[in-house]
C-alpha positions as CSV (number, residue, x, y, z in Angstrom):
1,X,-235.8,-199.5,38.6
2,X,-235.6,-202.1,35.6
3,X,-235.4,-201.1,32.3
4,X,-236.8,-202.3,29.4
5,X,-234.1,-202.8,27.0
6,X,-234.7,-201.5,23.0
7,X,-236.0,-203.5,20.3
8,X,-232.6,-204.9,18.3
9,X,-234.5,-202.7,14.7
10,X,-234.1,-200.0,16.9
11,X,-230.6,-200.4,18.0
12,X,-229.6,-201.0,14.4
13,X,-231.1,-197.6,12.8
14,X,-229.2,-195.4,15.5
15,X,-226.1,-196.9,14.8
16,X,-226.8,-196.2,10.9
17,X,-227.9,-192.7,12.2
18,X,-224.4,-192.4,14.0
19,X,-222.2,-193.5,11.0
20,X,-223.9,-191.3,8.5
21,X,-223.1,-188.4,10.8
22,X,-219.2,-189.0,11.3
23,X,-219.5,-189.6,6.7
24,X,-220.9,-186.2,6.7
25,X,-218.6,-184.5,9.3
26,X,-215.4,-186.4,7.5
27,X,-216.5,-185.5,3.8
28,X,-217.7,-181.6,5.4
29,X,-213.3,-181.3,5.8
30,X,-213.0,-182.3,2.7
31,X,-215.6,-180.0,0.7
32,X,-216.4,-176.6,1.1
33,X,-220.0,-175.4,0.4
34,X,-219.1,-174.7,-3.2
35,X,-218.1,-178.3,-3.4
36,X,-214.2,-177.9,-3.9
37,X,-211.6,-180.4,-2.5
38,X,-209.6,-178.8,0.1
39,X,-207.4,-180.8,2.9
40,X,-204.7,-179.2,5.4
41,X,-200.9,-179.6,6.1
42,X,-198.2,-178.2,7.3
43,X,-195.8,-175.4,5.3
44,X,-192.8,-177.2,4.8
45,X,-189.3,-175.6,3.3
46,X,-186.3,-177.4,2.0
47,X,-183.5,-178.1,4.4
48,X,-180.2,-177.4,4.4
49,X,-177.7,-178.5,6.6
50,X,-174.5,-175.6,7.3
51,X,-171.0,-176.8,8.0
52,X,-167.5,-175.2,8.2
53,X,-165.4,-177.1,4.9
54,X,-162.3,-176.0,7.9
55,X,-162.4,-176.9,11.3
56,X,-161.7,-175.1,14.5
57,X,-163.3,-172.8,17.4
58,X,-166.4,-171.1,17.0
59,X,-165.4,-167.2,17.6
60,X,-168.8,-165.6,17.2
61,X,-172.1,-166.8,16.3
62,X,-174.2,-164.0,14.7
63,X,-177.9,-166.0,14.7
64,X,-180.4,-168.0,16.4
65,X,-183.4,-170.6,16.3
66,X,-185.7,-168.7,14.2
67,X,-184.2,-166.0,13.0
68,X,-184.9,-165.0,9.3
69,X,-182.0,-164.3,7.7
70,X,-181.0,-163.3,3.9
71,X,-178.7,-164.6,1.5
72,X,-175.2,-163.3,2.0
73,X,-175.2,-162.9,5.3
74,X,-172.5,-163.8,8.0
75,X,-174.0,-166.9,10.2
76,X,-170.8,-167.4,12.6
77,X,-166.8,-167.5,12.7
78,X,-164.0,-170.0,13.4
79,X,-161.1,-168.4,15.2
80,X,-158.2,-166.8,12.5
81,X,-155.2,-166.6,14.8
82,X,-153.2,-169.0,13.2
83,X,-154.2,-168.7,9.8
84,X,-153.4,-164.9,10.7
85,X,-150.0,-165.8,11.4
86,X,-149.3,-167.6,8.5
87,X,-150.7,-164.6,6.3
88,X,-148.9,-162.3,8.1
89,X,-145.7,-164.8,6.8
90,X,-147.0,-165.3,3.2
91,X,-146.9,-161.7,2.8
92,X,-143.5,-160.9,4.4
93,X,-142.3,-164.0,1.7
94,X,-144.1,-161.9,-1.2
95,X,-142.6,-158.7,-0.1
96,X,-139.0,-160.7,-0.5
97,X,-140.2,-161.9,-4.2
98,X,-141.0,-158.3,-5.0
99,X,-137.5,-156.7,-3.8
100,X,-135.6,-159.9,-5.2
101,X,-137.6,-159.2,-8.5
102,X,-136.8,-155.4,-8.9
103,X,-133.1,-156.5,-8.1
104,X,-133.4,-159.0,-11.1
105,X,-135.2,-156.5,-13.4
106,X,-132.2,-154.4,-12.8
107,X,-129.4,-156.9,-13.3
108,X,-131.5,-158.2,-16.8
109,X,-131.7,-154.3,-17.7
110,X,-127.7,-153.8,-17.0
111,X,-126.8,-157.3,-18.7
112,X,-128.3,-156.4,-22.2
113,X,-127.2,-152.7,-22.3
114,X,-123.9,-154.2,-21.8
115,X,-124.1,-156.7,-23.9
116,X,-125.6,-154.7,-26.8
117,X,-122.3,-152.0,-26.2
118,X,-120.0,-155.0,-26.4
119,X,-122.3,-155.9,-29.5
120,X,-121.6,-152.6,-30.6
121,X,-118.0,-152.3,-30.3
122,X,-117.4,-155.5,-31.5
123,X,-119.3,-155.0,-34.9
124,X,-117.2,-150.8,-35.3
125,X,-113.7,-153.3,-34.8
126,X,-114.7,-155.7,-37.2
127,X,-116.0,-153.6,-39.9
128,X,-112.3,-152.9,-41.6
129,X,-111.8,-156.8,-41.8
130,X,-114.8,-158.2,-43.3
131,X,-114.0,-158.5,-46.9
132,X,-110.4,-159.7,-45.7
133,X,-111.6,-162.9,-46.1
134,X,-112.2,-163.1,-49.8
135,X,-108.4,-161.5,-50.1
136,X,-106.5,-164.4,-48.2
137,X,-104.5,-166.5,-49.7
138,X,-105.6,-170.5,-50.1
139,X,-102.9,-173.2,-48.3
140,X,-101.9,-175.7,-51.4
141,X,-104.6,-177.9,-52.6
142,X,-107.1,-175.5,-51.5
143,X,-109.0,-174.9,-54.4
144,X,-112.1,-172.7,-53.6
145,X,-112.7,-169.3,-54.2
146,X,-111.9,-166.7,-50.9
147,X,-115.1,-166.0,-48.8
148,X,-116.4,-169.3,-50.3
149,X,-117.4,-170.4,-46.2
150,X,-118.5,-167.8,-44.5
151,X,-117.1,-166.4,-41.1
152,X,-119.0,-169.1,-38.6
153,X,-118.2,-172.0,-41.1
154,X,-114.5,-171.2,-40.7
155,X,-114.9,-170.4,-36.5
156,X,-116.7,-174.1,-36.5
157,X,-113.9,-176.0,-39.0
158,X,-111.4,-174.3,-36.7
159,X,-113.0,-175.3,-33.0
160,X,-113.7,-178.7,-34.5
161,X,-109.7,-178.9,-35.1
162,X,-109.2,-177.7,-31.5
163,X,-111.0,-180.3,-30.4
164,X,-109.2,-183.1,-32.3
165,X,-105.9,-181.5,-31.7
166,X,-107.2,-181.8,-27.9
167,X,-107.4,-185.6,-28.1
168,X,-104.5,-186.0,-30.2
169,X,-102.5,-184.2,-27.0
170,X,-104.6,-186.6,-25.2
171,X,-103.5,-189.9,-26.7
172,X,-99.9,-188.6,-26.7
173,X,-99.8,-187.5,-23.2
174,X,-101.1,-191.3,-22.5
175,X,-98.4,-192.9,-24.6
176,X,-95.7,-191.2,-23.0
177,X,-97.1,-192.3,-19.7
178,X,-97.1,-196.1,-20.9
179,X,-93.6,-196.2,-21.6
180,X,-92.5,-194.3,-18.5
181,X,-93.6,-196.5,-16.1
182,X,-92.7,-199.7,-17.8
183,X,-90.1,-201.9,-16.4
184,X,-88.1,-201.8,-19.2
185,X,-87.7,-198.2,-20.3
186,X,-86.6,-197.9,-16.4
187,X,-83.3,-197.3,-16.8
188,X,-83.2,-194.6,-19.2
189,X,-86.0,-192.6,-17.5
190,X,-84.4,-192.4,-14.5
191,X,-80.9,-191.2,-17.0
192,X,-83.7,-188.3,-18.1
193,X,-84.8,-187.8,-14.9
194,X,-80.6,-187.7,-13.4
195,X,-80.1,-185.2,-16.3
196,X,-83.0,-182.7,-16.2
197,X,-82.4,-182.6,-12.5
198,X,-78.7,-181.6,-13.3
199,X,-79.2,-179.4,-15.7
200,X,-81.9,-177.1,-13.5
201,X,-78.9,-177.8,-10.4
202,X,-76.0,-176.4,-13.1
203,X,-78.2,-173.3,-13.7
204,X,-79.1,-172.3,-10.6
205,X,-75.5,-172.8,-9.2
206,X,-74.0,-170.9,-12.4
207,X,-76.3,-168.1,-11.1
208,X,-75.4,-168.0,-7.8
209,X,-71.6,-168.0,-8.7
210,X,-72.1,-164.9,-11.1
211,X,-73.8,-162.8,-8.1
212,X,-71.1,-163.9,-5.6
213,X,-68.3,-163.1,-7.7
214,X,-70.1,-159.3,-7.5
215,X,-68.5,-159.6,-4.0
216,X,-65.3,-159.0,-2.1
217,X,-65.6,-162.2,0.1
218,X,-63.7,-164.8,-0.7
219,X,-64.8,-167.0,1.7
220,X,-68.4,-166.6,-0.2
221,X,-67.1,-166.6,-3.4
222,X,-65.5,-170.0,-3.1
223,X,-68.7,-171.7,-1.5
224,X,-70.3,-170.9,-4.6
225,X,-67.5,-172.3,-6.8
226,X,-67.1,-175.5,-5.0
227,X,-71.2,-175.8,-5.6
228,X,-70.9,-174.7,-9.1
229,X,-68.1,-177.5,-9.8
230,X,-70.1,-180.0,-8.1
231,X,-73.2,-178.9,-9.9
232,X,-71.4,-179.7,-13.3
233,X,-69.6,-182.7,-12.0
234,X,-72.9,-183.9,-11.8
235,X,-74.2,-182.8,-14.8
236,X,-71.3,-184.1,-16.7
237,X,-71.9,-187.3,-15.5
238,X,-75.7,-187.6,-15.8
239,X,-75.3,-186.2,-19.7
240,X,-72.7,-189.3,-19.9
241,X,-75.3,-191.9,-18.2
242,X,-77.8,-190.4,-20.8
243,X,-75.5,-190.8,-23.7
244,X,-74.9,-194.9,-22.7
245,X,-78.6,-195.3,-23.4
246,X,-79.8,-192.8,-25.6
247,X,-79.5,-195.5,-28.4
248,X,-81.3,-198.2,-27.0
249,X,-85.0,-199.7,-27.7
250,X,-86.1,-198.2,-24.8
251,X,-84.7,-194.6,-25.3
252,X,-85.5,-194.2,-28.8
253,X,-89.3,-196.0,-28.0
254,X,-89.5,-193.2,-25.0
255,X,-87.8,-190.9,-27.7
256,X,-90.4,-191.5,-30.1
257,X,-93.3,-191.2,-27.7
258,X,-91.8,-187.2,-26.3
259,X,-91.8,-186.4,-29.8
260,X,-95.2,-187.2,-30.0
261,X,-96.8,-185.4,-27.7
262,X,-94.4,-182.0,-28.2
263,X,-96.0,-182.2,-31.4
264,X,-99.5,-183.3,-30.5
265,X,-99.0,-180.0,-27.6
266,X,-97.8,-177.7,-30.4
267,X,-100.7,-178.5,-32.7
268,X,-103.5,-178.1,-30.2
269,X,-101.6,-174.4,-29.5
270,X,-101.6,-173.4,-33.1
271,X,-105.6,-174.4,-33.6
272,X,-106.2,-172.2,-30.7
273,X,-104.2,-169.6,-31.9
274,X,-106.1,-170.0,-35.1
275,X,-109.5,-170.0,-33.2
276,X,-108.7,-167.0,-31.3
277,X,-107.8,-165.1,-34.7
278,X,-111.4,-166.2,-36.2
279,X,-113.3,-164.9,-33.1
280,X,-113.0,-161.3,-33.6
281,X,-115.9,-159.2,-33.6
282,X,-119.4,-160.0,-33.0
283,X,-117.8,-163.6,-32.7
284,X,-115.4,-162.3,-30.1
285,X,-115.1,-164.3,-26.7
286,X,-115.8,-161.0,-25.0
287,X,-119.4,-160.4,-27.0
288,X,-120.1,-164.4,-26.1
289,X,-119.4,-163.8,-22.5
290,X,-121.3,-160.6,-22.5
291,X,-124.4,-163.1,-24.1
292,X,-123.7,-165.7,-21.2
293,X,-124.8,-163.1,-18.6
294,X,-127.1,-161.9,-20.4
295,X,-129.0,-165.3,-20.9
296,X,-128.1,-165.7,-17.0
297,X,-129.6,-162.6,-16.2
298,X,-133.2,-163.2,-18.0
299,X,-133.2,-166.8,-16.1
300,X,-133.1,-165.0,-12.9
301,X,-135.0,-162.3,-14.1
302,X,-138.0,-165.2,-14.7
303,X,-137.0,-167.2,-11.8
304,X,-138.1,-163.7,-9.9
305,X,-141.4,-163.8,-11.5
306,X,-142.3,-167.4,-10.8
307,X,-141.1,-166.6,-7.1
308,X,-143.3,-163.6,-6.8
309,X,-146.2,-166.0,-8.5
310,X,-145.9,-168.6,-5.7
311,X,-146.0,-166.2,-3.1
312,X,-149.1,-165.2,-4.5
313,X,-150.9,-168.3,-5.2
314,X,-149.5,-169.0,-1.0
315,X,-151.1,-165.5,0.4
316,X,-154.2,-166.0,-1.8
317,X,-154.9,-169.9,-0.7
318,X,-154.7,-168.5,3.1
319,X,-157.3,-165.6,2.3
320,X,-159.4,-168.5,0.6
321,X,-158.7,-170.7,4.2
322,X,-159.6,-167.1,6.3
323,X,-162.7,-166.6,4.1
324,X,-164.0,-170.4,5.1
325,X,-164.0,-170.0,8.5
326,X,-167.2,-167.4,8.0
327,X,-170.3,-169.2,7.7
328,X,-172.3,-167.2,4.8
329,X,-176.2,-167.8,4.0
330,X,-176.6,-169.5,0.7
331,X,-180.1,-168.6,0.4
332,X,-182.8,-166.7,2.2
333,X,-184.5,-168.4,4.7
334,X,-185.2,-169.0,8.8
335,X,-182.7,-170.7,11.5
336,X,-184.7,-174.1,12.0
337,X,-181.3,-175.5,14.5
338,X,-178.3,-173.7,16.1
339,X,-175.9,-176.4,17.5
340,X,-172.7,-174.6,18.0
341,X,-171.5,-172.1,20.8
342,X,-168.2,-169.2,21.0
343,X,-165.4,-171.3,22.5
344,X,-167.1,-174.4,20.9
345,X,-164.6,-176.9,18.3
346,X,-166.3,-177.5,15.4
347,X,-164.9,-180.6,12.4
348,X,-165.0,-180.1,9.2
349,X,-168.4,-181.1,8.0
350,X,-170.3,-181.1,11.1
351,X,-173.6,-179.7,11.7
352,X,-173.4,-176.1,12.6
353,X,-177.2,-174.5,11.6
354,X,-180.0,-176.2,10.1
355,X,-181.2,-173.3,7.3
356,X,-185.0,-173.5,6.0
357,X,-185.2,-171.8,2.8
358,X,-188.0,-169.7,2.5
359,X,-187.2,-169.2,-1.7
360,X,-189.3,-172.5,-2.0
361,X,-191.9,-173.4,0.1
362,X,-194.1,-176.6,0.1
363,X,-197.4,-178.1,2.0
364,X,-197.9,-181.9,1.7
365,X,-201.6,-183.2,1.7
366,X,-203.6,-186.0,1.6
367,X,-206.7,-186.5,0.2
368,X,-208.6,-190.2,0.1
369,X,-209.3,-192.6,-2.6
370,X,-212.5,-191.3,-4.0
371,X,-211.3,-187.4,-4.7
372,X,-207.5,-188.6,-6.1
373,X,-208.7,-188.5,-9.8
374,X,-209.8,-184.7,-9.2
375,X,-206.2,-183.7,-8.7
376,X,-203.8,-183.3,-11.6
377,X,-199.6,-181.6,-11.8
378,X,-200.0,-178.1,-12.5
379,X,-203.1,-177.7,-11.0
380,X,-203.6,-174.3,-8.9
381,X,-205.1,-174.7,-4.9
382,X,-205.5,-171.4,-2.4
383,X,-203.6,-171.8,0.7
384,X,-204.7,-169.8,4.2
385,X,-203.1,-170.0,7.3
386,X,-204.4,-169.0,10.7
387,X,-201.8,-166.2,11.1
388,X,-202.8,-164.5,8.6
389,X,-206.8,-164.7,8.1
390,X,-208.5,-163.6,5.0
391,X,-204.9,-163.6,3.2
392,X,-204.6,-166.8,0.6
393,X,-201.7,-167.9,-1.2
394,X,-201.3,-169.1,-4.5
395,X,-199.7,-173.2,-5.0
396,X,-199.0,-175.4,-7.7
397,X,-199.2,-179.1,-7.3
398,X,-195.9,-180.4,-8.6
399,X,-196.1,-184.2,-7.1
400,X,-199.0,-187.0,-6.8
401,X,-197.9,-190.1,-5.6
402,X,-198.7,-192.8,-7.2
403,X,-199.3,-195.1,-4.9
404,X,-202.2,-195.2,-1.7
405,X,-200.7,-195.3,1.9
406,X,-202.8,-195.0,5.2
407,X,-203.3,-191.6,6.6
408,X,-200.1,-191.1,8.3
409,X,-200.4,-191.0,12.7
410,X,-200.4,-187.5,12.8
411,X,-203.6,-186.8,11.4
412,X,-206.2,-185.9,14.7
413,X,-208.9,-188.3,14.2
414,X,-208.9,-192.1,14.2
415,X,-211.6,-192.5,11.3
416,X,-209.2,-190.0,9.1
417,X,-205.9,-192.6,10.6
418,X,-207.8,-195.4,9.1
419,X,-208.5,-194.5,5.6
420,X,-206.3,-194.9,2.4
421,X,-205.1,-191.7,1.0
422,X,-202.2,-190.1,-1.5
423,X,-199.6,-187.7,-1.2
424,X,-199.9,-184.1,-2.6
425,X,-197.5,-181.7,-2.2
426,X,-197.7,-178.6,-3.6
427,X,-195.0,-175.8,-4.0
428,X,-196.2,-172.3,-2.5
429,X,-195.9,-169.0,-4.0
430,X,-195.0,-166.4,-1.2
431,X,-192.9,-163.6,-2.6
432,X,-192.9,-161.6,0.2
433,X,-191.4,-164.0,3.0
434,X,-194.7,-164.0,4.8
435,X,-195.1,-167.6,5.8
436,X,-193.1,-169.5,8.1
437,X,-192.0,-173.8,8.0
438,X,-193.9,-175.1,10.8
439,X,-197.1,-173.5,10.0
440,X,-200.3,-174.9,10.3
441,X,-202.2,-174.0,6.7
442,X,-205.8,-175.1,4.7
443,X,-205.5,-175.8,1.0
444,X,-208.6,-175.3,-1.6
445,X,-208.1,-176.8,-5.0
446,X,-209.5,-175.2,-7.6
């Protein structure tokens, strides 16, 4: 049967018809009877990423996809074995820095009680003598009163002359060396040599013939007289070399340079003589020695200290290490992504859980061209979900974009995909953890 097709007026007022219907079902998701803008989303939450700062094996894992969890808790656990180990030697090292610092605590206590006895005893000897000073008599040409320097200006003139005496004896002894090994003092060095050799020959064989003429064997008795006659023989003879030479440029240069240094020795004896009658009391050697060990025993005693302090710091940097390898929940919130396993080896800084915190929720929106100016920051919307119907939630829009995008793909209907809209996204008020990321929720501005 043929049909009679429409008149073209006809066919154009339909189509009108069937526009103004899909305007009116559009706008009728946008308003509500009362006229209010509402538009739907998605709850959203932020997203943090979980990682182990230490890397290793995954021990335990205490959660999974979805669970809710609360701040604090444990999320999973690297393997401790080794770091175990190494507390277990930290704290046998610590246990040495305690014993080795009791030890030095008692060697520091011992070292000043002894030193403050010797301090003691030193000042009860010295107390007779302390005025002495102002009684002594000046050398010539000393013309200041007694006890015009005190005790320590006396002990430092004298160690001062000790050590000039010392380099006196110094350059002396070096002198004498010069002119005993040159060339032409040879001859009469080796006449002192011949001679001191034959005297210390004469003396010992003069002894041995006294103690052998104790004796009845005469056979023995005139060994040793035939050594004792050589022994002089020779020392005769090396006292007459001596005496050829004694008088020449060489002997009386080598001459000059003994004298020297027997003088130069004598001098550094009699400044430490005088040294050693100035350091009497609490100056005494003994009360400086006993302030050596002393100032020893307080080095070690701090040296124990710092040790104990380092062990320390080392068994508390390990706890720190063990403590890491225990995921803990920053913040409240559901378990979005689990990607690790027990018996799993995790890196430092990889992905462990994906955390959505519940603290601070959000819905994102989008409502078209015409209703943008409605919406302001700060404003207050209602927001219902499905699971939970006839229970609304308060928002706050904190973010308008500012500029108009196309509805993005995941919005059902292809009139709604082609329009221009902007972003709103709202932050949700949900004290009691009731809402979940993921769900599907209606917002009403108000």
């Amino acid at each position: 049967m043929k049909h009679k097709r429409p008149p073209v007026p006809v066919i154009i007022v339909l189509a009108l018809a069937v526009l103004a219907a899909a305007y009116c079902g559009i706008r009728a998701l946008l308003d509500k009877g009362d006229g209010a803008l509402s538009a739907s989303g998605a709850i959203e939450a932020i997203t943090v990423t979980l990682s182990p700062e230490l890397g290793g094996k995954v021990a335990e894992v205490y959660v999974d996809e979805g669970g809710v969890i609360k701040a604090g808790d444990q999320l999973f656990r690297l393997d401790d074995t080794l770091l175990q180990a190494q507390r277990a030697v930290a704290a046998a090292s610590l246990d040495l820095a305690t014993a080795a610092a009791k030890t030095a605590a008692a060697a520091l206590a011992t070292a000043r009680a002894n030193y403050e006895l010797t301090l003691d005893a030193a000042r009860a000897e010295s107390a007779t003598t302390r005025t002495s000073d102002w009684r002594a008599a000046n050398p010539a040409g000393y013309t200041l009163p007694g006890g015009y320097f005190g005790r320590a200006d006396r002990i430092a003139a004298a160690q001062a002359e000790v050590d000039t005496a010392r380099s006196a004896r110094a350059a002396a002894q070096a002198s004498l060396h010069t002119r005993l090994v040159d060339a032409v003092n040879a001859d009469f060095v080796a006449a002192e040599t011949r001679l001191v050799n034959a005297r210390a020959a004469s003396i010992v064989a003069q002894d041995v013939l006294t103690r052998t003429n104790l004796s009845t064997n005469a056979a023995l008795c005139a060994a040793a007289q035939t050594a004792y006659d050589a022994a002089d023989t020779e020392l005769a003879a090396a006292q007459t070399a001596y005496d050829d030479l004694k008088n020449s440029a060489a002997a009386q240069a080598t001459l000059t340079a003994r004298a020297g240094l027997a003088v130069a020795e004598e001098r550094y004896q009699s400044a430490q003589d005088e040294l050693l009658l100035l350091q009497t009391g609490v100056d005494s050697p003994r009360v400086a020695a006993a302030q050596a060990v002393l100032n020893q025993a307080v080095v070690a005693a701090e040296q124990a200290r710092l040790a104990i302090a380092q062990s320390e710091a080392s068994l508390a940097l390990i706890d720190t290490q063990i403590a890491k390898l225990t995921g803990i929940a920053p913040a409240d919130g559901v378990i979005l992504t689990r990607a690790i396993q027990p018996g799993e080896v995790v890196a430092p800084g990889g992905t462990a859980l994906t955390l959505g915190r519940l603290d601070d929720l959000t819905i994102t929106v989008y409502v078209p061209e015409d209703r943008y100016g409605e919406i302001s920051l700060g404003q207050s919307a209602t927001v219902s979900v499905d699971s939970f119907p006839g229970e609304t939630f308060t928002a706050t829009v904190v973010y308008i974009a500012d500029k108009a995008e196309f509805t993005p793909r995941n919005v059902q209907t292809v009139e709604g995909r082609a329009s221009t809209v902007f972003a709103i996204r709202l932050q949700v008020q949900d004290p009691d953890g009731t809402l979940k990321p993921g769900m599907p929720a209606d917002v009403v501005f108000k």
